[in-house]
Each structure stands twice: as structure tokens, then as C-alpha cells.
MOPAC internal coordinates of N, CA, C and O (Angstrom, degrees):
PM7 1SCF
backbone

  N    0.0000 0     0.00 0     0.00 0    0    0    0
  C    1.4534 1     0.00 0     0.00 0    1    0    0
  C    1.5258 1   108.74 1     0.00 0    2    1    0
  O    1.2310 1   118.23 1   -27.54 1    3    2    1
  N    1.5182 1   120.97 1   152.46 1    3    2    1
  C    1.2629 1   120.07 1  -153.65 1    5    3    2
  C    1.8415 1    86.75 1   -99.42 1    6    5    3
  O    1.2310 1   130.07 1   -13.22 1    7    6    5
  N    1.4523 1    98.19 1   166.78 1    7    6    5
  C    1.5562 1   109.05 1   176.53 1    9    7    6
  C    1.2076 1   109.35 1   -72.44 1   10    9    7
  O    1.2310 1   116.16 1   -88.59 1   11   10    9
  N    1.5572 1   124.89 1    91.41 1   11   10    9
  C    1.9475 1   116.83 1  -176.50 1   13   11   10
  C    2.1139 1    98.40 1   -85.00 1   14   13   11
  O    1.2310 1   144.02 1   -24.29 1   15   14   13
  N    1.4217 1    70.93 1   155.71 1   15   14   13
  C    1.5921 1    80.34 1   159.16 1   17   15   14
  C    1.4820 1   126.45 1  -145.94 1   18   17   15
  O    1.2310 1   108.27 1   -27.90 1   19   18   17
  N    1.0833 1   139.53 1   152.10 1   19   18   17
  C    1.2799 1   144.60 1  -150.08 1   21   19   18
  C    1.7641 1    99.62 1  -110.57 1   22   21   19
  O    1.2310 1   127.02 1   -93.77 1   23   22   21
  N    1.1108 1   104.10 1    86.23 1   23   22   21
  C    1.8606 1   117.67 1   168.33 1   25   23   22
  C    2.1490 1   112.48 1   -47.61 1   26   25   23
  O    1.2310 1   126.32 1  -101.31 1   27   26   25
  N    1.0865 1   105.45 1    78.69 1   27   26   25
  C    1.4595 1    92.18 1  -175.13 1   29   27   26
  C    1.8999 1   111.70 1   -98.84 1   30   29   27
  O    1.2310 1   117.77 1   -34.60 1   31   30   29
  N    1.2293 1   121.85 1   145.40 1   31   30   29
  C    1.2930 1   121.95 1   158.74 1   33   31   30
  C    1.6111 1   109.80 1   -40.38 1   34   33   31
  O    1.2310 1   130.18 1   -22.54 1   35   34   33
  N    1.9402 1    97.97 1   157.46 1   35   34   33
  C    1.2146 1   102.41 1   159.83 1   37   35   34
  C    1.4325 1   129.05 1   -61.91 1   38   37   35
  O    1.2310 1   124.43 1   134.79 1   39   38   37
  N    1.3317 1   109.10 1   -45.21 1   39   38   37
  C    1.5090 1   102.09 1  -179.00 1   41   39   38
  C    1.4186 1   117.01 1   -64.12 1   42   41   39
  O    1.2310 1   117.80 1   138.62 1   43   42   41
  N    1.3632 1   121.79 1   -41.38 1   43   42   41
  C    1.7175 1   134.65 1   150.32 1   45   43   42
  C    1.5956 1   105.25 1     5.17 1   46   45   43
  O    1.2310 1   132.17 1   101.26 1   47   46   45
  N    2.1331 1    94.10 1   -78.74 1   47   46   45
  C    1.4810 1   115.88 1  -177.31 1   49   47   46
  C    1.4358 1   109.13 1   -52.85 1   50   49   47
  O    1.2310 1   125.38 1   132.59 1   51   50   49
  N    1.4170 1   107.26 1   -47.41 1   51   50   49
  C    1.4995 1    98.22 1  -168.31 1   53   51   50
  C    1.6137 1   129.10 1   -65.80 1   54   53   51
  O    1.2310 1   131.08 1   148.77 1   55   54   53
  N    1.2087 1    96.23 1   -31.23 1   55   54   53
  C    1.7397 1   117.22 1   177.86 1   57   55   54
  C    1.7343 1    95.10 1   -64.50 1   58   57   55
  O    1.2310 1   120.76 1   108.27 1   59   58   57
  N    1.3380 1   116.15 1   -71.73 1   59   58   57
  C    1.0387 1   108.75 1  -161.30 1   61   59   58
  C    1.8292 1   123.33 1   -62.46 1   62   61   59
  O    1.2310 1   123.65 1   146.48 1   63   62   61
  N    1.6687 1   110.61 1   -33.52 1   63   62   61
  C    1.3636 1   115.39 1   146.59 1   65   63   62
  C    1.3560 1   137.90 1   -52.84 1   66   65   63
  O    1.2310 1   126.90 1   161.75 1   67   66   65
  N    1.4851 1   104.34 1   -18.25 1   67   66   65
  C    1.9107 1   119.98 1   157.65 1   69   67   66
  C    1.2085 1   113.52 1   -64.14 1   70   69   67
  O    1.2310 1   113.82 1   135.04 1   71   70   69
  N    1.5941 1   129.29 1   -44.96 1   71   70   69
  C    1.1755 1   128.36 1  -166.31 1   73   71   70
  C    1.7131 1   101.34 1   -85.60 1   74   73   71
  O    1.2310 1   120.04 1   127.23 1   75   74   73
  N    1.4280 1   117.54 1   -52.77 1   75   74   73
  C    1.3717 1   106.52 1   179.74 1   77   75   74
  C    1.5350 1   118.55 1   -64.60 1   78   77   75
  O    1.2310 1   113.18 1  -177.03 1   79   78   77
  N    1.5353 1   130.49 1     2.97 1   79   78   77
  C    1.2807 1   114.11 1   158.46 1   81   79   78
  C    1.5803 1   108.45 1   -90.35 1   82   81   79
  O    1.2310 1   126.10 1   163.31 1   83   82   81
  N    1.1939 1   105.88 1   -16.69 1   83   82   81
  C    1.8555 1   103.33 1   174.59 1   85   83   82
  C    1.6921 1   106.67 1   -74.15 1   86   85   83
  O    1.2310 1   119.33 1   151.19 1   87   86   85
  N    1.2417 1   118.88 1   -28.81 1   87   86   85
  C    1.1490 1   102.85 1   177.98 1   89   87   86
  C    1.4328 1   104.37 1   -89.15 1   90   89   87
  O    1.2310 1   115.04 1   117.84 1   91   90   89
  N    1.4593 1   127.01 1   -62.16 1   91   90   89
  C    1.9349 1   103.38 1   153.87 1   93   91   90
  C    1.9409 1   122.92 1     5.07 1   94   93   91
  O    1.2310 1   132.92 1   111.40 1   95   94   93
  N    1.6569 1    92.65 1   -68.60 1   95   94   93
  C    1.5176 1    84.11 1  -173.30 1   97   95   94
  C    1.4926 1   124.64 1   -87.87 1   98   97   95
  O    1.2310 1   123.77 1  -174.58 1   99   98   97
  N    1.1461 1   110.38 1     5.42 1   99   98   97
  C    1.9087 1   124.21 1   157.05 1  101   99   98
  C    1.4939 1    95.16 1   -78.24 1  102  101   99
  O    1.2310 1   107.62 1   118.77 1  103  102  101
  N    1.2827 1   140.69 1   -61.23 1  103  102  101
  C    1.4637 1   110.35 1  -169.30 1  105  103  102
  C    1.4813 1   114.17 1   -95.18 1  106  105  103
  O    1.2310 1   121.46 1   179.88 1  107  106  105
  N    1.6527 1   114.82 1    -0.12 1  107  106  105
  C    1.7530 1    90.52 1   144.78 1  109  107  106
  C    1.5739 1   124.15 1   -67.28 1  110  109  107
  O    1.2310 1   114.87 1   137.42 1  111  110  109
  N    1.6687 1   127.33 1   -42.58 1  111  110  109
  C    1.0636 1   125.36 1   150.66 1  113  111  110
  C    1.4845 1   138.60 1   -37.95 1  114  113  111
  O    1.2310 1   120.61 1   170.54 1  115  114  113
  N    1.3669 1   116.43 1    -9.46 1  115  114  113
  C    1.2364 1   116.28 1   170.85 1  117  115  114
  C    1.8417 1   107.16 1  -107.27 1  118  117  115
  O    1.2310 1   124.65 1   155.65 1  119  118  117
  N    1.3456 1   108.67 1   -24.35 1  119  118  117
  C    1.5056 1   110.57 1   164.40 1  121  119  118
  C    1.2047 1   115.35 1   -51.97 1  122  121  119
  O    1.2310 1   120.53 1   131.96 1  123  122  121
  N    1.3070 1   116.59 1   -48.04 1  123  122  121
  C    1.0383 1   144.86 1  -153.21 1  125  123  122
  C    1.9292 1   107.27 1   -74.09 1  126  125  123
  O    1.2310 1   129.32 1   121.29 1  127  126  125
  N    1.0501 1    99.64 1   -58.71 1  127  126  125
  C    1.9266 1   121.64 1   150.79 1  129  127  126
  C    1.2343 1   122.07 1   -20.43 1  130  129  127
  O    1.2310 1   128.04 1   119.63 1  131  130  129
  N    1.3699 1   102.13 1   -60.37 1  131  130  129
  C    1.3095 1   122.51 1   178.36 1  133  131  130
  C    1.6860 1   140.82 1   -57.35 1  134  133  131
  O    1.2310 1   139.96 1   128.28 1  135  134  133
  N    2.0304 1    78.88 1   -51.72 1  135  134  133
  C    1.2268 1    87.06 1   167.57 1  137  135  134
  C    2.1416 1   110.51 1   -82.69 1  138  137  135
  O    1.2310 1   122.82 1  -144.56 1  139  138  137
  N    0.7952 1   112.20 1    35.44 1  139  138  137
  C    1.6730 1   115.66 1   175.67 1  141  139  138
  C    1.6760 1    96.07 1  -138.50 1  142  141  139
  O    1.2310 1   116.00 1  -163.87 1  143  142  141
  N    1.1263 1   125.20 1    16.13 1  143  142  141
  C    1.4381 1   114.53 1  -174.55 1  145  143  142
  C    1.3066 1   121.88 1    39.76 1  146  145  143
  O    1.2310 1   119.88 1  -127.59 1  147  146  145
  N    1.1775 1   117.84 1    52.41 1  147  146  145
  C    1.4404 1   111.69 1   149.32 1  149  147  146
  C    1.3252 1   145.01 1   -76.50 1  150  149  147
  O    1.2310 1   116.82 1   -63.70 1  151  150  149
  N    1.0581 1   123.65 1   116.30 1  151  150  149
  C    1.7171 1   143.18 1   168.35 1  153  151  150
  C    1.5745 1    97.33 1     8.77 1  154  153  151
  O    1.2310 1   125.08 1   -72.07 1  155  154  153
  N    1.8155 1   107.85 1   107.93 1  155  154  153
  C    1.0374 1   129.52 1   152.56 1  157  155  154
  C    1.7337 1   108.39 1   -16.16 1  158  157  155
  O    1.2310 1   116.01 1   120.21 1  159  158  157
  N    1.6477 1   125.19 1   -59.79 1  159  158  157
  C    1.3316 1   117.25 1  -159.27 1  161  159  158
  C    1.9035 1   103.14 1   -74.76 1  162  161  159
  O    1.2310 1   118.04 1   147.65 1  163  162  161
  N    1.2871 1   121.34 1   -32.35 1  163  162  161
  C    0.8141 1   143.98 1  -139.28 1  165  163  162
  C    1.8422 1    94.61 1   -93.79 1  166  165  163
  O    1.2310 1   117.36 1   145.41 1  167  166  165
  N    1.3292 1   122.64 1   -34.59 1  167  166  165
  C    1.5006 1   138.22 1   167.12 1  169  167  166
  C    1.6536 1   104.50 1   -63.60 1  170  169  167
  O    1.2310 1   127.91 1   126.24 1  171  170  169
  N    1.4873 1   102.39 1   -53.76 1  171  170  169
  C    1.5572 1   121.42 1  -177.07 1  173  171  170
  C    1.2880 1   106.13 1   -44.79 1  174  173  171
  O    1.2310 1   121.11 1   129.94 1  175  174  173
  N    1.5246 1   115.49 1   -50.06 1  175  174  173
  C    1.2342 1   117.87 1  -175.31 1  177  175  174
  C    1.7460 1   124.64 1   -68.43 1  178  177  175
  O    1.2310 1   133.08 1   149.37 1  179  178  177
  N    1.0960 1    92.33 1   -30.63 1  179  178  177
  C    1.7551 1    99.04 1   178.89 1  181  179  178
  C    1.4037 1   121.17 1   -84.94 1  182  181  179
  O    1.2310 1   124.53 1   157.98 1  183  182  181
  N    1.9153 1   108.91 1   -22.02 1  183  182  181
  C    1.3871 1   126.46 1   171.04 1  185  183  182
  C    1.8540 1   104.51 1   -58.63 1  186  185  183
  O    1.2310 1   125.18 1   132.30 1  187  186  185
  N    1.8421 1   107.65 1   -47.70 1  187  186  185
  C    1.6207 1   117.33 1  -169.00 1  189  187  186
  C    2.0166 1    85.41 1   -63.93 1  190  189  187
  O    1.2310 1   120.02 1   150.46 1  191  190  189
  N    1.2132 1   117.57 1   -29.54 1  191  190  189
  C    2.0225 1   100.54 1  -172.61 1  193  191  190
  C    1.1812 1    90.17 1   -63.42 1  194  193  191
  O    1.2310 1   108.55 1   115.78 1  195  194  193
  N    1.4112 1   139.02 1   -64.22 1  195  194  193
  C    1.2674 1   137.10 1  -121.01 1  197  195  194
  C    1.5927 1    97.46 1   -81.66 1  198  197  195
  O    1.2310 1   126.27 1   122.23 1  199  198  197
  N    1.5681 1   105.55 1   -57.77 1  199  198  197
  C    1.3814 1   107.66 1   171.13 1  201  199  198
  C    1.8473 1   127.36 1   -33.20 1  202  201  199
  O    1.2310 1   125.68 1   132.92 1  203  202  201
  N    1.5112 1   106.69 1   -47.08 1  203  202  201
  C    1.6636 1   136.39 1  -177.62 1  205  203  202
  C    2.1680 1    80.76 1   -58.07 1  206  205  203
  O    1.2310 1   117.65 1   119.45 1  207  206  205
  N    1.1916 1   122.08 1   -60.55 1  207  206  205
  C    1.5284 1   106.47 1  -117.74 1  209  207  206
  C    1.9461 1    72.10 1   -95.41 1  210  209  207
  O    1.2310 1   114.63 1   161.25 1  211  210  209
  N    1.5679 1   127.77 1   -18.75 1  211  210  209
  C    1.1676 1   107.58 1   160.37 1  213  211  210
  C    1.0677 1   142.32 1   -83.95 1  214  213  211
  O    1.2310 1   123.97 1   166.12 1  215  214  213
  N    1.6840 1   109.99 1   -13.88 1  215  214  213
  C    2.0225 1   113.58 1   150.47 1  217  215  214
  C    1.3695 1   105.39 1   -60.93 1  218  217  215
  O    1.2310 1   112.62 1   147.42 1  219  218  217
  N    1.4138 1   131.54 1   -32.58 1  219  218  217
  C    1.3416 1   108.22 1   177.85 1  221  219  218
  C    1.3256 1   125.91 1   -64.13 1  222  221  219
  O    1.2310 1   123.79 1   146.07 1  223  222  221
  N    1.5018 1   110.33 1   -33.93 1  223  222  221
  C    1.3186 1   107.08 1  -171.57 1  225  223  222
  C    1.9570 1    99.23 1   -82.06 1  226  225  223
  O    1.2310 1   123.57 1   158.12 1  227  226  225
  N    0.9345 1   110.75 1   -21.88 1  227  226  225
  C    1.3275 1   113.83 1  -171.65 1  229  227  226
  C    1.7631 1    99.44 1   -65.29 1  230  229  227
  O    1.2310 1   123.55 1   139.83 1  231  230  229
  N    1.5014 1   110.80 1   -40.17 1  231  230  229
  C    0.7228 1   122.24 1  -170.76 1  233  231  230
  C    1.9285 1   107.91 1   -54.70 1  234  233  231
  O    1.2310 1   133.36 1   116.11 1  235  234  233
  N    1.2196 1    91.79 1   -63.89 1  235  234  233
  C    1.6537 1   120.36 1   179.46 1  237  235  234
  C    0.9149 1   122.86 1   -17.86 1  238  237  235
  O    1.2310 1   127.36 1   110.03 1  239  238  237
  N    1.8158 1   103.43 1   -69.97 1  239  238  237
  C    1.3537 1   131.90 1   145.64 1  241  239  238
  C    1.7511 1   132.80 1   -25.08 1  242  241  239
  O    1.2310 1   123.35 1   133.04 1  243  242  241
  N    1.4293 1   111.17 1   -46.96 1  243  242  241
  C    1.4355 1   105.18 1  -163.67 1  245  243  242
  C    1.8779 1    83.43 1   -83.40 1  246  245  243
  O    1.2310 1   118.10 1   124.46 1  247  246  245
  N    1.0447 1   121.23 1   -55.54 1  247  246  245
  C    1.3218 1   134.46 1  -165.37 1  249  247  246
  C    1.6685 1    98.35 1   -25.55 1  250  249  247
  O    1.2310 1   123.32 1   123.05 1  251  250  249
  N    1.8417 1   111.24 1   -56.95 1  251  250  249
  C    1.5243 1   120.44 1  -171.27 1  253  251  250
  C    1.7961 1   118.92 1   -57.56 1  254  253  251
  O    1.2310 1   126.19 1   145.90 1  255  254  253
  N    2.1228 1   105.70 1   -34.10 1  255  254  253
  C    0.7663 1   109.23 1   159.39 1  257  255  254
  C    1.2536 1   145.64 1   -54.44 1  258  257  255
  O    1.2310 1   122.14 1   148.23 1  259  258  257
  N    1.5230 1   113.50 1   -31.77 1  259  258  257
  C    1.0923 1   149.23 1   161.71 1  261  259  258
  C    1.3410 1   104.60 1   -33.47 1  262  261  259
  O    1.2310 1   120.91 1   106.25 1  263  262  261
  N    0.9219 1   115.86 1   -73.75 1  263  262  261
  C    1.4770 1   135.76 1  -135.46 1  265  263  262
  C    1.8459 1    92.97 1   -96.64 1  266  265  263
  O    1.2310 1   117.88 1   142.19 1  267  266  265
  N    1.1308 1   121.64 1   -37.81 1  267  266  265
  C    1.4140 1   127.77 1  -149.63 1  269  267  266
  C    1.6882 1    90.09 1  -117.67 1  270  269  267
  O    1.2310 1   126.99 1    84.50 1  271  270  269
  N    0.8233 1   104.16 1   -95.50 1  271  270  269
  C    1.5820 1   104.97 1  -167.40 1  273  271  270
  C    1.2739 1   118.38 1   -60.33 1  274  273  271
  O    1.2310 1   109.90 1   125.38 1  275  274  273
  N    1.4062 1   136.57 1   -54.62 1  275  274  273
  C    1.4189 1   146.04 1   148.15 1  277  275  274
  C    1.6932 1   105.29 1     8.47 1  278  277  275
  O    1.2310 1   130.32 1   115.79 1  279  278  277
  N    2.1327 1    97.70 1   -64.21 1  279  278  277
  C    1.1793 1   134.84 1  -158.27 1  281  279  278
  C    1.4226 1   100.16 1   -62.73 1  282  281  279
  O    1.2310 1   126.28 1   115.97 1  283  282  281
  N    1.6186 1   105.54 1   -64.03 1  283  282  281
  C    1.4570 1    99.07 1  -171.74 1  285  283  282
  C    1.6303 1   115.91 1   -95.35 1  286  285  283
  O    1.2310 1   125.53 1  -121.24 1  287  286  285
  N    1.2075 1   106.98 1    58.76 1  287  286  285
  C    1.4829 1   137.06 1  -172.07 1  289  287  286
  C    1.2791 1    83.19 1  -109.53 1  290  289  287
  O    1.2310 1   125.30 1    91.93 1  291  290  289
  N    1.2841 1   107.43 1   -88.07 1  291  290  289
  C    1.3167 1   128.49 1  -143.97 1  293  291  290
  C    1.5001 1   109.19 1   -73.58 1  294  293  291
  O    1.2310 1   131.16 1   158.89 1  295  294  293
  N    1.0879 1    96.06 1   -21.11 1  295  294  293
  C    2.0866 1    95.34 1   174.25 1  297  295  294
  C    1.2651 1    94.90 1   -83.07 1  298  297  295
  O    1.2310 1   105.67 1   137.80 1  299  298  297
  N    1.4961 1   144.18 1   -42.20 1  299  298  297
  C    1.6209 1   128.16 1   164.54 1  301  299  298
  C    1.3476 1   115.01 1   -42.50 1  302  301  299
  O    1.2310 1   112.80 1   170.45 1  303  302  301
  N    1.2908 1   131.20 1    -9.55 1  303  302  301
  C    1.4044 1   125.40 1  -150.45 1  305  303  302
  C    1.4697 1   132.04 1    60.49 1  306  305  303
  O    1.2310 1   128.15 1  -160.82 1  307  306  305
  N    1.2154 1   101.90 1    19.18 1  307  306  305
  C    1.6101 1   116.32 1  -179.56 1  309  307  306
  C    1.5067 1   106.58 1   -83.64 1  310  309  307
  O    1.2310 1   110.61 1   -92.06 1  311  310  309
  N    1.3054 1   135.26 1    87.94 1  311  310  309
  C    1.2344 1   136.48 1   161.13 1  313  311  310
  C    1.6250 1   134.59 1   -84.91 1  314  313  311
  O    1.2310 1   125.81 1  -167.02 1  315  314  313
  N    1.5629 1   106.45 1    12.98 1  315  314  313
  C    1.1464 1   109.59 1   160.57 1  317  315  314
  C    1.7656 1   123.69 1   -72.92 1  318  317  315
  O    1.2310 1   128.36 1   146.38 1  319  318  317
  N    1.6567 1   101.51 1   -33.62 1  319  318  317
  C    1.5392 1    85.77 1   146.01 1  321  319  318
  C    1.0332 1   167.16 1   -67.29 1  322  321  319
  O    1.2310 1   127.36 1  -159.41 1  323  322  321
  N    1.4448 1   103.45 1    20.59 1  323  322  321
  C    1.4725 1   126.06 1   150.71 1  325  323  322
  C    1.3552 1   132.10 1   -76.32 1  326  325  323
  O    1.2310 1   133.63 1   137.90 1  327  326  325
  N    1.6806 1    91.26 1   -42.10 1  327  326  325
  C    2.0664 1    85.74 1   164.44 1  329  327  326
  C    1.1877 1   118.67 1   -80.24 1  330  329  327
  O    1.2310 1   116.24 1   159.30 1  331  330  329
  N    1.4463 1   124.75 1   -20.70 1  331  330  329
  C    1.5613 1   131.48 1   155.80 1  333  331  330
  C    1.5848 1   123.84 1   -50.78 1  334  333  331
  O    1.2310 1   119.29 1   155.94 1  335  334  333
  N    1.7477 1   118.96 1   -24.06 1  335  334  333
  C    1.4347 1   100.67 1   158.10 1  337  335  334
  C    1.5394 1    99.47 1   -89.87 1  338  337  335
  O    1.2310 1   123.70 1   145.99 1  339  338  337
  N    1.2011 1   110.50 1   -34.01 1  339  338  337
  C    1.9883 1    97.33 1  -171.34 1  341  339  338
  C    1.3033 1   106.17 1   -33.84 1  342  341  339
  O    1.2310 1   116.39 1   133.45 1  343  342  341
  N    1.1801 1   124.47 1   -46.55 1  343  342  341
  C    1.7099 1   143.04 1  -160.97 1  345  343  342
  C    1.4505 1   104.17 1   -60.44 1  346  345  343
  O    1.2310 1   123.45 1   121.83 1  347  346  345
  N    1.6502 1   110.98 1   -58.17 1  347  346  345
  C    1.4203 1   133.27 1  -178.61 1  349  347  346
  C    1.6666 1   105.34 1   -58.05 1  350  349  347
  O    1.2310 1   117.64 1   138.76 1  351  350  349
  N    1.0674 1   122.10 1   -41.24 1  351  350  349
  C    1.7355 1   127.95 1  -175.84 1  353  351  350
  C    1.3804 1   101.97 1   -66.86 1  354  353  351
  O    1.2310 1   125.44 1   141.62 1  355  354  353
  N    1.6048 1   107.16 1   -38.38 1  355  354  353
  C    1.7220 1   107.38 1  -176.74 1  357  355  354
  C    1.3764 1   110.46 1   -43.36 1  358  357  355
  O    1.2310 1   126.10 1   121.23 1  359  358  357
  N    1.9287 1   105.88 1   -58.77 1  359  358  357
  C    0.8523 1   115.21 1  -140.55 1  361  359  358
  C    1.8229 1   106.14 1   -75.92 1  362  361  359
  O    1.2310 1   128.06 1   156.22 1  363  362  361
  N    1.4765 1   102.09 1   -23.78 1  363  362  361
  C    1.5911 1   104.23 1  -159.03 1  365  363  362
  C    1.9324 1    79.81 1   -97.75 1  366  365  363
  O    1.2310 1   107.77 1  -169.31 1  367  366  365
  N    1.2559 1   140.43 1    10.69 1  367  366  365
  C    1.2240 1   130.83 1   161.22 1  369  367  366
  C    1.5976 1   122.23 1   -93.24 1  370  369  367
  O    1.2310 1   119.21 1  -173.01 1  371  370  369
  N    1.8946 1   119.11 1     6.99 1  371  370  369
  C    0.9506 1   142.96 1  -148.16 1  373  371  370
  C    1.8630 1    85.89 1   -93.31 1  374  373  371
  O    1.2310 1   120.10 1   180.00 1  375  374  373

């Protein structure tokens, strides 16, 4: 398979580089927790944000693929990106 790449807008980048420094600064905040011993439940709880706010973006993400690349897959006649999401479903069904 050839090296693809995903052409995104700036604002695209920027949104999505907004969210991965928010999730950045949830697990410096939970480093951060740690090193002050904070309450096992209380870590737990900020671990379930961090987890939440990276299915979202994960989420975000596959959705654009979806729609965009998936798309202009398949109008090339490229139907190997079909076993390329099968693969992707595996993985986020893990």
C-alpha cells in the first residue's frame, strides 16, 4: 500500500491540535495528582476524562476519514479501503 496522506485545513489542524493539548494537559494533571497522592478514586476519575475526550477525538477523526478519504477512495476505484476500515473497526472494537 502506497504512503497516503490526509490533506487537512488549517482550522482542521488547529481544532484538532486544541484538543490534543487539552488532553496533554489532563494527563499532566493527572501526573501531577499523583505525584501529591491523590485518592486512588479521584485519579480514576480524571483517567475515565482523558480516556472520554480521546474516543472523541478518535472519534472526530475516523468520522472525517469517512467522509473524505474513505470517499475519494472509492471514486478512484480503490477498494482496498475497505479492508483498511475493516482493520480500523478491529482495532477500535478491541
Amino acid at each position: 500500500m502506497e504512503n497516503k496522506k490526509t490533506h487537512r485545513t488549517e482550522q482542521e489542524k488547529k481544532l484538532i491540535s486544541n484538543r490534543i493539548s487539552r488532553i496533554e494537559g489532563q494527563l499532566r494533571g493527572i501526573k501531577n495528582m499523583i505525584e501529591k497522592d491523590a485518592y486512588c478514586k479521584d485519579v480514576l476519575i480524571q483517567l475515565s476524562a482523558v480516556e472520554n475526550s480521546v474516543k472523541s477525538l478518535s472519534n472526530y477523526i475516523l468520522e472525517n476519514h469517512l467522509y473524505n478519504c474513505v470517499t475519494r477512495d472509492l471514486e478512484k476505484g480503490d477498494f482496498e479501503v475497505i479492508d483498511e476500515l475493516i482493520s480500523l473497526f478491529k482495532k477500535f472494537n478491541k
